[in-house]
C-alpha positions in Angstrom: 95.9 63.1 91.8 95.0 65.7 89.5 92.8 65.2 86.4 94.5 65.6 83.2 92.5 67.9 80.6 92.7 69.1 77.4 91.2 71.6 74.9 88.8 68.3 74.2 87.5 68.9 77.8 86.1 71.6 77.0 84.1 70.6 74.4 82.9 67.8 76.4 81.9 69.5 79.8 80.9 73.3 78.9 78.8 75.1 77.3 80.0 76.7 73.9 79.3 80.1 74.5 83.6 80.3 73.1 85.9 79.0 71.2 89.2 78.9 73.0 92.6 78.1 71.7 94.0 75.0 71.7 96.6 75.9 74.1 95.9 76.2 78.1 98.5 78.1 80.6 99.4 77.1 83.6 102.0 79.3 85.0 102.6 82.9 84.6 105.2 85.3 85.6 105.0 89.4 84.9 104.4 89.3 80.7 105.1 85.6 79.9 103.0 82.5 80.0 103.6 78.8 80.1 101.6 76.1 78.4 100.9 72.7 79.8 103.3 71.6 77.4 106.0 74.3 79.0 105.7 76.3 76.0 106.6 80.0 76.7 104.9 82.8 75.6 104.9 86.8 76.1 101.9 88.6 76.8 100.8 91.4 75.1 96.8 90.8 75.1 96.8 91.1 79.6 93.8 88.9 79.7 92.1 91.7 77.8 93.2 94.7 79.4 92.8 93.0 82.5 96.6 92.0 84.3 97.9 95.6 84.3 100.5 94.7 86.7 101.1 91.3 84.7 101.3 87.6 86.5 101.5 86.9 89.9 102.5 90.3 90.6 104.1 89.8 94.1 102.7 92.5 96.2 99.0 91.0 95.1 100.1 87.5 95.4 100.8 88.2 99.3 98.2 90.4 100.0 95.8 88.0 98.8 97.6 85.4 101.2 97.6 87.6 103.8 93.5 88.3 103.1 92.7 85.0 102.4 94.0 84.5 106.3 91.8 87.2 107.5 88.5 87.2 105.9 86.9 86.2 102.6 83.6 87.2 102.6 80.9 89.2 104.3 77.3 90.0 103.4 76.3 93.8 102.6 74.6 93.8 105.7 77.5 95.0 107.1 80.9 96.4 105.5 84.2 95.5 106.1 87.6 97.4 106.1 89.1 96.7 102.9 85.9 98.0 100.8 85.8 101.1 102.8 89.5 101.9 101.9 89.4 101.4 98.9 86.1 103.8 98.6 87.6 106.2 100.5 90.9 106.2 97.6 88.9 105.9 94.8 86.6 109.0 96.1 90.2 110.9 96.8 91.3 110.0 93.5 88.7 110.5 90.7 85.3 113.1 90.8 83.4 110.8 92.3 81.8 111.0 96.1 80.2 107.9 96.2 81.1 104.3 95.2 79.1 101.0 94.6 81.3 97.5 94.7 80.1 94.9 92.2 82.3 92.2 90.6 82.2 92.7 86.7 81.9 95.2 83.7 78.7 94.2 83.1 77.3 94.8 86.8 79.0 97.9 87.1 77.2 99.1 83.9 74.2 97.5 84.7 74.4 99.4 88.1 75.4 102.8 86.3 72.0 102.5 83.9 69.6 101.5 86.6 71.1 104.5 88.4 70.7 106.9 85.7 67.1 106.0 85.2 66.1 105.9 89.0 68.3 109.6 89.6 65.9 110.9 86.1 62.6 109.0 87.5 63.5 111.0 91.2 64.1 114.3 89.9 61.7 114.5 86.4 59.5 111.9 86.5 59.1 108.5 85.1 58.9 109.4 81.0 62.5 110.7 81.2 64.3 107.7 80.5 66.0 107.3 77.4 69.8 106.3 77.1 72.0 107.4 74.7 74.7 104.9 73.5 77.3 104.6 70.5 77.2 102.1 67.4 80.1 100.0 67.9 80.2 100.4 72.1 80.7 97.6 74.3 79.3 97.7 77.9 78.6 94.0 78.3 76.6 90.9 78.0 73.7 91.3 80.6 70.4 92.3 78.5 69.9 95.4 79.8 74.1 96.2 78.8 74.1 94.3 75.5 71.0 96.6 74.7 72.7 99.7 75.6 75.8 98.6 74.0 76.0 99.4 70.1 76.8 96.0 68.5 73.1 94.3 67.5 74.9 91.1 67.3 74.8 90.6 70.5 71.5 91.0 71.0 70.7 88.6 68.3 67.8 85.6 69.3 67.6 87.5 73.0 64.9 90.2 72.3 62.6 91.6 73.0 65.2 93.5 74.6 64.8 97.0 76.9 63.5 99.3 75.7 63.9 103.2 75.6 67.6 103.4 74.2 68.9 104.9 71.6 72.5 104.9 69.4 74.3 107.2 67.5 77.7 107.5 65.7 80.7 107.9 67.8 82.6 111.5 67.5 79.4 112.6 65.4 78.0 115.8 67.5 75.3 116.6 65.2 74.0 113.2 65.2 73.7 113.1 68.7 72.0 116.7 68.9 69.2 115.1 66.7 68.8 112.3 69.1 69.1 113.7 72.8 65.4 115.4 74.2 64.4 116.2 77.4 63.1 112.6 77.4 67.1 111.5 77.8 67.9 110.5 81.2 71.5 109.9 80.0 74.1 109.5 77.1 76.8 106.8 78.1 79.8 106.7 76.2 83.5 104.9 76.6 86.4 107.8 76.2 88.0 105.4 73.7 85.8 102.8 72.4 87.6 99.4 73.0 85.7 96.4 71.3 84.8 98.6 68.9 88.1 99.2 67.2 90.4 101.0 69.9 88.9 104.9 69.0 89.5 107.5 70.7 87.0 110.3 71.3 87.9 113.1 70.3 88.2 116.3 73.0 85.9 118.7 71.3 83.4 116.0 70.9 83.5 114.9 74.6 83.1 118.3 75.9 80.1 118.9 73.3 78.7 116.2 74.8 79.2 117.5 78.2 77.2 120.3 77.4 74.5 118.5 75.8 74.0 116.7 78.7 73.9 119.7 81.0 71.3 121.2 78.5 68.9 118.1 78.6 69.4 117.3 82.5 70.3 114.4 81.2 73.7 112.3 83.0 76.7 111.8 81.5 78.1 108.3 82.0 81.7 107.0 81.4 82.1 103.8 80.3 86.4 103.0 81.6 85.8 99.3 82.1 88.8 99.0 79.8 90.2 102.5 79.7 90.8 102.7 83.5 93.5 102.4 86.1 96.2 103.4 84.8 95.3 101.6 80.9 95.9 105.4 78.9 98.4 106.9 81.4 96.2 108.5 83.8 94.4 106.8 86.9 91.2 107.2 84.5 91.0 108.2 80.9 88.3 111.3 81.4 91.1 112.8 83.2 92.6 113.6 79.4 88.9 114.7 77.9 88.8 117.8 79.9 85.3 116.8 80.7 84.3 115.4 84.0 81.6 112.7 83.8 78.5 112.3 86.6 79.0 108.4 86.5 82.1 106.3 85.9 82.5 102.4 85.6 85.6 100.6 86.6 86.5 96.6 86.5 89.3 94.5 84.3 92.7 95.8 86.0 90.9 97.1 89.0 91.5 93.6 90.1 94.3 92.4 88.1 92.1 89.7 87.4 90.5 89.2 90.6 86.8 89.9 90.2 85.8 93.2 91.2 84.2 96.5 90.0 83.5 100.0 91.0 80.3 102.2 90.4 81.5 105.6 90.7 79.3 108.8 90.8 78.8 112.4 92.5 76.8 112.7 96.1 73.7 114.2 94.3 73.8 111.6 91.7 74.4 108.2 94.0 71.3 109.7 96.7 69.2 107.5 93.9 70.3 104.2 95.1 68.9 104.4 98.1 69.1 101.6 100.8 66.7 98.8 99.1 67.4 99.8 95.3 70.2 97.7 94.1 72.3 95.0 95.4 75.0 92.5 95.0 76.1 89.8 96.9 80.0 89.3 96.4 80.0 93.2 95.8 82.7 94.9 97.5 83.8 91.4 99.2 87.2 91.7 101.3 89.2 89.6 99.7 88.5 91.6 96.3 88.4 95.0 97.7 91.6 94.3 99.0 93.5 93.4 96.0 92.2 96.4 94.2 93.4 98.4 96.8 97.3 97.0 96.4 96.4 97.3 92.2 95.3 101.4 93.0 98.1 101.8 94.9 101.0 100.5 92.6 99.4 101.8 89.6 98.7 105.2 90.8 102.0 106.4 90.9 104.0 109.0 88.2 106.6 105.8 87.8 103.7 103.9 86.6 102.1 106.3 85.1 104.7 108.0 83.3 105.9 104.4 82.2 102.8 104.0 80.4 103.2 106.8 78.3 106.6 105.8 77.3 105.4 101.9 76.5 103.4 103.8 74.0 105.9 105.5 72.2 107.8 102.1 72.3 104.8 100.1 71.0 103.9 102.7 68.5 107.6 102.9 66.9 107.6 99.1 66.6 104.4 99.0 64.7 105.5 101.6 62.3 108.8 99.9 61.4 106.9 96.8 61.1 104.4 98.6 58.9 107.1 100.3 56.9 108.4 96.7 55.7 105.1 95.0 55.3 102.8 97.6 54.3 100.1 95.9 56.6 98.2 98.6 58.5 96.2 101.8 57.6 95.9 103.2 61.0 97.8 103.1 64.0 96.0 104.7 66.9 95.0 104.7 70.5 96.0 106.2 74.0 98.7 104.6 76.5 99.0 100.5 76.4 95.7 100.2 74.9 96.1 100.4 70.9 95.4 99.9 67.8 96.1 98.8 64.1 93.7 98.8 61.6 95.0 96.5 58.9 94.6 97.4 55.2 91.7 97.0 53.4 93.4 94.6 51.1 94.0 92.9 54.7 90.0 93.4 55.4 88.9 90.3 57.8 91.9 88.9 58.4 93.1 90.2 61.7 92.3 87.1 63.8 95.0 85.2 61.1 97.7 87.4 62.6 96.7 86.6 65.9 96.4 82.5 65.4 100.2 83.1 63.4 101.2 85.3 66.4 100.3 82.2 69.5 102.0 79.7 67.3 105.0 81.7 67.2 104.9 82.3 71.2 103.2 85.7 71.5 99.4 86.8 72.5 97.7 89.5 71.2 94.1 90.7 70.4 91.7 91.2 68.2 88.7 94.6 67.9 86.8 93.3 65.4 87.7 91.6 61.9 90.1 94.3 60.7 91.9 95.3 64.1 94.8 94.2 66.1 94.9 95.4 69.6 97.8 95.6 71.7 97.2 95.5 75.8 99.9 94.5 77.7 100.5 94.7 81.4 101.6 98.5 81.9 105.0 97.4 83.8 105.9 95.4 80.5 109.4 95.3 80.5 111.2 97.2 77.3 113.1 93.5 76.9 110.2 91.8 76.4 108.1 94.5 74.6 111.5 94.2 72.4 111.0 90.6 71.9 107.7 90.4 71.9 108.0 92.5 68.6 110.1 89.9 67.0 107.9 86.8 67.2 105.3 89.7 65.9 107.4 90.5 62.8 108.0 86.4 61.8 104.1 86.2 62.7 103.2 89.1 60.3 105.5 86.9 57.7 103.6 83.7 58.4 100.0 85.4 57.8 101.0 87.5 54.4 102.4 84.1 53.1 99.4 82.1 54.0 97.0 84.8 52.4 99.0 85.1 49.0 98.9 81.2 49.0 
């Protein structure tokens, strides 16, 4: 017989590194959720940008069956079929030549730095290796990406940390023209910053810092952990910069919550890694690669695609009219199903209230930061429950102003 647990297991058995809800699903089905007590609820947060093509997506659900039945794992001292697919579609698909399998954000990012140094250490010499990041950018919580990533608090009580990086503002060109040198091995930057309060680069910005980069030999590294597959209405979200990067991370829905990640980078660029450099043992695994392979598949496709653009427009018009009643937000922003409202500053710190207000009225959505809701649903959401979803929003939005005025 099963164990019964509790939101008081966890407290007893793990370590506290979060601070989960009270409530624990058990079931979930395209954009709703069930609680253990049966409770329903619709999904708008995706596991954080992570189930693109919602619950127990059927397609995934057999080809994991069907891989499970097959193989599960293999050691990178040899390959297997389902990695080298999947390669060879995400090479057909994007810029890149080369791909490197890992199984989170954070690895893939890891794998993109060490890459960026070892390509500059190959080709200039060891004292070119300064990175470039953004205030406010999010690229993990492995030392090396916590370090390159722009928020000191996580950081905090881990240092000394890596050295040799740098930050500047995001979309601030001349700020970044006083940092980069010939001493720059790369600037790394996400196309719309994600943790950092669902921004948007701008276009002019990007391709400034394209050609900064091309200046200083320097690589330029996209950051679409959260911005990719399918997340802004394109496969990836530098297809919309008009810039083309030299290195491009991939994980969240490149799974659909299976663990994977991709690597991604041009022939000349990936020679760096060569055979003894880097590593991964689950990296590229069968039963992941296969998954992602069904996600790309689904997901790249104008019916998806094109869906994705008009979710926006849908999510967008139900945030205004919302707004328009309750005078709530200052800013409502961002690109496909990954967006964006910056509450007022009257509202300043209190954009995790919505969110407790929004679970207890049966909905789940997200938080960038004290001040900023954000809005990720699976990008097959159906307009009924996007619909709905909206209403438990509006009584929620009702719930917190009361509380707050109290």
């Amino acid at each position: 017989m099963t164990e019964q647990v509790t939101r008081a297991t966890f407290d007893e058995v793990m370590v506290p590194s979060y601070a989960p809800a009270a409530i624990i699903p058990v079931r979930g089905e395209g954009s709703r959720v069930w609680d253990q007590e049966g409770k329903e609820y619709i999904d708008f947060a995706g596991g954080i940008a992570v189930t693109a093509l919602g619950h127990s997506h059927p397609t995934l659900v057999d080809t994991m069956r069907e891989q499970a039945g097959k193989l599960w794992h293999l050691s990178n001292v040899m390959t297997n079929e389902p990695a080298l697919r999947l390669a060879k579609k995400l090479t057909e698909k994007t810029f890149a030549d080369r791909v490197f399998f890992a199984n989170s954000g954070a690895e893939a990012n890891e794998a993109a730095f060490k890459l960026a140094r070892r390509y500059a250490f190959d080709h200039y010499g060891p004292e070119k290796n300064e990175i470039i990041s953004f205030y406010q950018s999010f690229h993990g919580r492995t030392l090396f990406t916590v370090s390159v990533g722009g928020q000191p608090k996580y950081r905090e009580g881990f240092e000394p940390a890596p050295g040799g990086i740098k930050h500047c503002e995001y979309n601030n060109i001349e700020q970044l023209k006083s940092l980069i040198s010939d001493k720059t091995c790369a600037v790394v930057m996400e196309p719309i910053q994600g943790e950092g309060g669902v921004i948007p680069a701008n276009k002019e910005f990007a391709k400034e810092v394209r050609e900064l980069c091309d200046q200083y030999n320097a690589l330029l590294v996209f950051d679409e952990v959260q911005s990719g597959v399918g997340r802004t209405g394109t496969l990836y979200a530098y297809e919309q910069t008009g810039v083309t990067p030299d290195v491009l991370t991939s994980a969240k829905a490149l799974g659909n919550g299976f663990p994977v990640a991709a690597m991604m980078a041009t022939e000349n660029v990936a020679k760096s890694l060569a055979f003894g450099t880097h590593g991964s043992t689950y990296g590229g695994n069968p039963m992941a690669c296969s998954i992602a392979e069904a996600v790309i598949d689904i997901i790249d496709t104008n019916e998806v695609l094109s869906g994705v653009n008009r979710r926006h427009e849908v999510f967008v018009e139900a945030l205004t009219a919302i707004n328009e009643k309750h005078h709530i937000f200052k800013d409502i922003r961002g690109m496909g199903l990954l967006i964006g409202a910056e509450v007022t500053d009257a509202l300043a710190g209190h954009a995790k209230d919505f969110l407790a207000h929004a679970a207890e009225e049966g909905l789940f959505v997200l938080v960038a930061g004290p001040n900023v809701l954000r809005f990720t649903p699976s990008l097959v959401i159906p307009e009924a429950d996007i619909k709905e979803g909206f209403e438990r929003f509006e009584r929620a939005v009702v719930k917190t102003l009361a509380d707050i005025k109290a």
